[in-house]
ROLONU-855911 format. One record per residue: residue in one letter; x, y, z of N, C-alpha, C in turn. Coordinates in steps of 0.001 Angstrom, whole numbers. Example, Ala and Ser with C-alpha at 12.3 -4.5 7.8 and 13.67 -1.06 7.14 Angstrom:
% residues 2
{pt "A", {13190, -5690, 7800}, {12300, -4500, 7800}, {13200, -3300, 7800}};
{pt "S", {12850, -2250, 7080}, {13670, -1060, 7140}, {12900, 30, 7870}};
END
This chain:
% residues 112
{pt "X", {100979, 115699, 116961}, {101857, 116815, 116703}, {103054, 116324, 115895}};
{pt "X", {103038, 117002, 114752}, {104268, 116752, 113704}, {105881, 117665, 114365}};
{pt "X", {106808, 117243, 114437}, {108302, 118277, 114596}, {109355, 117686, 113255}};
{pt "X", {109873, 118950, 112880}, {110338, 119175, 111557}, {111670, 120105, 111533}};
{pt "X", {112731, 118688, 111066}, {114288, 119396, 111573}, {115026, 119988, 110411}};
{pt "X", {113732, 119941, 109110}, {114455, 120539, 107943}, {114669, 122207, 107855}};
{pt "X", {116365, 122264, 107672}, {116836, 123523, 107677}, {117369, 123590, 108426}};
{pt "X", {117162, 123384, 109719}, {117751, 123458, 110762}, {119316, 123274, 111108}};
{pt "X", {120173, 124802, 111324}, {121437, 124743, 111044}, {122290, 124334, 109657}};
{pt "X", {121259, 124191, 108896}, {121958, 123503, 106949}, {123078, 124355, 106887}};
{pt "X", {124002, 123674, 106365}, {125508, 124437, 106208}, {125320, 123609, 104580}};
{pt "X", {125785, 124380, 103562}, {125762, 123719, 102222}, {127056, 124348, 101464}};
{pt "X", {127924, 123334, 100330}, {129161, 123636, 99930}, {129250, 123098, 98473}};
{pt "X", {129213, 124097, 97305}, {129384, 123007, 96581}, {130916, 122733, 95449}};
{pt "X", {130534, 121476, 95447}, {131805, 120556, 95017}, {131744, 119691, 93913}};
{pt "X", {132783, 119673, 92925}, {132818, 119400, 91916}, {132487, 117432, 91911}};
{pt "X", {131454, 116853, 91104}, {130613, 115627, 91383}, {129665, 115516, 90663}};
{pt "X", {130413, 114455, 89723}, {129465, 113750, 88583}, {128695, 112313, 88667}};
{pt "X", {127200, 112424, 88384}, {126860, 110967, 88863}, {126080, 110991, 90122}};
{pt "X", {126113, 111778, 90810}, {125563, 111682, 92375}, {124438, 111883, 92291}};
{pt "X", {123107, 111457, 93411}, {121966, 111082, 93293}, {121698, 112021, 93982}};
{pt "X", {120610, 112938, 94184}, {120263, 114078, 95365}, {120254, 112709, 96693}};
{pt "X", {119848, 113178, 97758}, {119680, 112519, 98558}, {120848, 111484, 98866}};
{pt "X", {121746, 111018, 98963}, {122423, 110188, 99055}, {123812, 110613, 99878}};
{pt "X", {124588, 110327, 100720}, {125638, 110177, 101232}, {127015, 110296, 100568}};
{pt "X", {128016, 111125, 100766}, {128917, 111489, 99918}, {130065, 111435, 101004}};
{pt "X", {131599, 111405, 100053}, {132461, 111865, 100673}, {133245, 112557, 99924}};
{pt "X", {134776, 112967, 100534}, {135050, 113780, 99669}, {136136, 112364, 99205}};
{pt "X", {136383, 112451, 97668}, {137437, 111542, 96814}, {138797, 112154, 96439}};
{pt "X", {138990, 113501, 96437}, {140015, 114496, 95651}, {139728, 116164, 96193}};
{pt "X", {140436, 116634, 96327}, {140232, 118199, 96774}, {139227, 118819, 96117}};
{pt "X", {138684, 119343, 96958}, {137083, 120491, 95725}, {136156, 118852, 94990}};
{pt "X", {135978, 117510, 95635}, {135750, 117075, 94750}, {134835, 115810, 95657}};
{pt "X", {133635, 115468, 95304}, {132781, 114736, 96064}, {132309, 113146, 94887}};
{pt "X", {132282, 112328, 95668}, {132069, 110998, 95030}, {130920, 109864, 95951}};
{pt "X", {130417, 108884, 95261}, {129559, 108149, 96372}, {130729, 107361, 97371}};
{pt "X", {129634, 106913, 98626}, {130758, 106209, 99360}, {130439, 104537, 99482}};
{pt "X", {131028, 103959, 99193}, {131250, 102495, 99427}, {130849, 101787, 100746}};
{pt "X", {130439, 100585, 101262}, {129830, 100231, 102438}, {131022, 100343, 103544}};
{pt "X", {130392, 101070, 104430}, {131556, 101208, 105506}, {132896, 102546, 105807}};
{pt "X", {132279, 103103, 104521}, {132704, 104248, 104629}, {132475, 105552, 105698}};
{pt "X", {133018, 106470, 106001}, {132848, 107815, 106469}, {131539, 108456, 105545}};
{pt "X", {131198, 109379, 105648}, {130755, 110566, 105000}, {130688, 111266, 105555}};
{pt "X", {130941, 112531, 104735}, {131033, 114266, 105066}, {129676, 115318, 104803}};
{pt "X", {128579, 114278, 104581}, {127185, 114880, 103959}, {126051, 114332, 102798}};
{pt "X", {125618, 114838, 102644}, {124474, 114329, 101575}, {124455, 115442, 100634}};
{pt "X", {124479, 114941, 99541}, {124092, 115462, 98248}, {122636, 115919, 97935}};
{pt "X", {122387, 117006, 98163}, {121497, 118143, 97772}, {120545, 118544, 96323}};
{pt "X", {121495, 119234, 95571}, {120888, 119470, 94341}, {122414, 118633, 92967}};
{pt "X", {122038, 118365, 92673}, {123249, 117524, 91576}, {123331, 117951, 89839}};
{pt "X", {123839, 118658, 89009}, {123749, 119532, 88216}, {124902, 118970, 87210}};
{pt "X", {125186, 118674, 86474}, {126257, 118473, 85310}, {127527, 117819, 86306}};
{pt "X", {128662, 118309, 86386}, {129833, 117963, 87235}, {129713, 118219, 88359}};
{pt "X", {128540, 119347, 89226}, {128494, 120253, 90327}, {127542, 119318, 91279}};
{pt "X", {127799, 119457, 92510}, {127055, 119022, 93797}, {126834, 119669, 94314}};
{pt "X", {125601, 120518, 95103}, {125473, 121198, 96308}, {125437, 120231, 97468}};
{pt "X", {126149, 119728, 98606}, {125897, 119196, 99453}, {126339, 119715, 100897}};
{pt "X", {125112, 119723, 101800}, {124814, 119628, 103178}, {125810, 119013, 103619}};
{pt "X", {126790, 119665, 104879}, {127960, 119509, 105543}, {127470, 119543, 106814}};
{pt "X", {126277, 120363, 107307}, {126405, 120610, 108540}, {124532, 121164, 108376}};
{pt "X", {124174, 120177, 110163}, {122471, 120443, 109929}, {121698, 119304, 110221}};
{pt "X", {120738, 119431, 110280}, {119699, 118262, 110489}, {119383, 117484, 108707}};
{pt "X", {119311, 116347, 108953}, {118903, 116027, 107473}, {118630, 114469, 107532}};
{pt "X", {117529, 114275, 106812}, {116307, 112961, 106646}, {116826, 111844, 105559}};
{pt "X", {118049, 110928, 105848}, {118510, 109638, 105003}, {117842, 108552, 104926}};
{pt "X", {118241, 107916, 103911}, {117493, 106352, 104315}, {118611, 105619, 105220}};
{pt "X", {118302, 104235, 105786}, {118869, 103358, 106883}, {118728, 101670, 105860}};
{pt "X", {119489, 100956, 105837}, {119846, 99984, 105869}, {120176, 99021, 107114}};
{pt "X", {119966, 97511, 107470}, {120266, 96776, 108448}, {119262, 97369, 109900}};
{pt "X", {119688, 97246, 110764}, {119107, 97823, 112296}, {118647, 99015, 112461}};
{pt "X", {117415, 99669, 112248}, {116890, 101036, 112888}, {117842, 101481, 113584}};
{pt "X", {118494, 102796, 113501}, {119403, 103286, 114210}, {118545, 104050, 115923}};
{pt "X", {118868, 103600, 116833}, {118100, 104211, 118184}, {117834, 105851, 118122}};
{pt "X", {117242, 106459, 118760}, {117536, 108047, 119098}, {118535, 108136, 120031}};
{pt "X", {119004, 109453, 120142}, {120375, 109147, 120442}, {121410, 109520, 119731}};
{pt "X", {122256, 108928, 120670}, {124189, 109153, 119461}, {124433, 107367, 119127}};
{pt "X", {124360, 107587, 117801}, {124444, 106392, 117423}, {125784, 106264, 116229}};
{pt "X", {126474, 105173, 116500}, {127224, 105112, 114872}, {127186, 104783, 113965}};
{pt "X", {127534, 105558, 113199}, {126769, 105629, 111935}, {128159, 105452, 110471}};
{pt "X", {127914, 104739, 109715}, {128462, 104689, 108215}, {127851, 104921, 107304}};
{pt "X", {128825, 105012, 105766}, {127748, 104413, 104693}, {127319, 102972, 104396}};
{pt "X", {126157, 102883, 103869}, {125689, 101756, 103938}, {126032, 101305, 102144}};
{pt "X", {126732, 102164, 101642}, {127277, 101437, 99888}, {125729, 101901, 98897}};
{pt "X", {124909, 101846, 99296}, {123763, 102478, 98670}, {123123, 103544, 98831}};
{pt "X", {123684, 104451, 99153}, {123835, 105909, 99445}, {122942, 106300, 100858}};
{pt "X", {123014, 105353, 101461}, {122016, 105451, 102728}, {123061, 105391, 103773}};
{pt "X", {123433, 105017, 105236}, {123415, 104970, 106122}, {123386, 103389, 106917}};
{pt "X", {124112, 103111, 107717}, {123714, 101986, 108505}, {124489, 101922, 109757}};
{pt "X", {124129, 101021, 111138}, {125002, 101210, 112062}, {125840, 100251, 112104}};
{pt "X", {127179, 100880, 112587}, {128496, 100115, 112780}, {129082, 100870, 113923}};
{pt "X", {130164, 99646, 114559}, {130353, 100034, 115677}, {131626, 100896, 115172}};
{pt "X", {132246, 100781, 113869}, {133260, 101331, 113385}, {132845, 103156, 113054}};
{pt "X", {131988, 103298, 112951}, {131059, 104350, 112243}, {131041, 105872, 113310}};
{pt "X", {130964, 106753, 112937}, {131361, 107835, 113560}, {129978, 108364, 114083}};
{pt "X", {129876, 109051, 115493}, {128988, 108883, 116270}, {128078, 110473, 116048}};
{pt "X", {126975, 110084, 115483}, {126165, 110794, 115091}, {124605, 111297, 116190}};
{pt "X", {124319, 112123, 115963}, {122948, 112716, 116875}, {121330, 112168, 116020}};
{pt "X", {120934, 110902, 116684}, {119862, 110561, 115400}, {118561, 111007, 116054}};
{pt "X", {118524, 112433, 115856}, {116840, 113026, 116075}, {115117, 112345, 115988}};
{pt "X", {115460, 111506, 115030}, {114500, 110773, 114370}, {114323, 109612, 113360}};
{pt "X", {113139, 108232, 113796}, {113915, 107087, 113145}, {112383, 106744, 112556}};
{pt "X", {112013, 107085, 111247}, {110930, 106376, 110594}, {111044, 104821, 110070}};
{pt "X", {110721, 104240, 110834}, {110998, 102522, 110350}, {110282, 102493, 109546}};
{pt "X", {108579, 102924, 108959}, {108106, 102387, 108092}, {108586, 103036, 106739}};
{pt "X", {109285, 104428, 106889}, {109908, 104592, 104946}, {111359, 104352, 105398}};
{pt "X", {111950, 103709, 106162}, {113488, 103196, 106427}, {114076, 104471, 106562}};
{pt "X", {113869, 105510, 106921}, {114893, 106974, 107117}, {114767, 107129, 108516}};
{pt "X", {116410, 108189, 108390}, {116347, 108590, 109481}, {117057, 109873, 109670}};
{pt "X", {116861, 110949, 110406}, {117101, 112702, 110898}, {118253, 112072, 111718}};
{pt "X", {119796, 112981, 110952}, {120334, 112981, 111856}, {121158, 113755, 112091}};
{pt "X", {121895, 114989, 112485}, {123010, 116398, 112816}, {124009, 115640, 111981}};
{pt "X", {124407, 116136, 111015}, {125676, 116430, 110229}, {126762, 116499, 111135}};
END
């Protein structure tokens, strides 16, 4: 049996962001204004659809990242950026709901 957390609660906002990769981890850099995040950073979401200067990105919701360093557990785990638009755990890292942990494509589901 497959379970599937896409959509689920998606809250989406978009914000002015040039350069950004769909899929990838964002924060905000400037008001109205989204940039990648550096290792060890916060983030406020993942970048969605990416268009000229414009970002649609997921604020709030279930959503499928990649992981760097240690498989993050299920659970509330903490969580950063990992500098390559993924994710990794730190004890510094703000404590996230991780639904789901695919070790063999390195991602992982986790509540915004």
């Amino acid at each position: 049996m497959s379970v599937s957390f896409e959509g689920v609660g998606q809250v989406c906002a978009t914000f002015l962001g040039g350069g950004l990769q769909e899929g990838q981890v964002v924060k905000v850099t400037e008001p109205g204004t989204v940039g990648p995040c550096g290792a060890g950073d916060g983030f406020c979401g993942t970048a969605l659809c990416c268009k000229d200067d414009a970002c649609t990105v997921q604020v709030a919701g279930f959503v499928t990242v990649g992981y760097t360093g240690t498989p993050p557990a299920v659970g509330y785990a903490s969580l950063c950026a990992d500098g390559t638009g993924g994710v990794k755990v730190s004890a510094g890292g703000r404590s996230r709901l991780v639904a789901d942990v695919d070790k063999t494509a390195k991602a992982v589901t986790i509540l915004l």
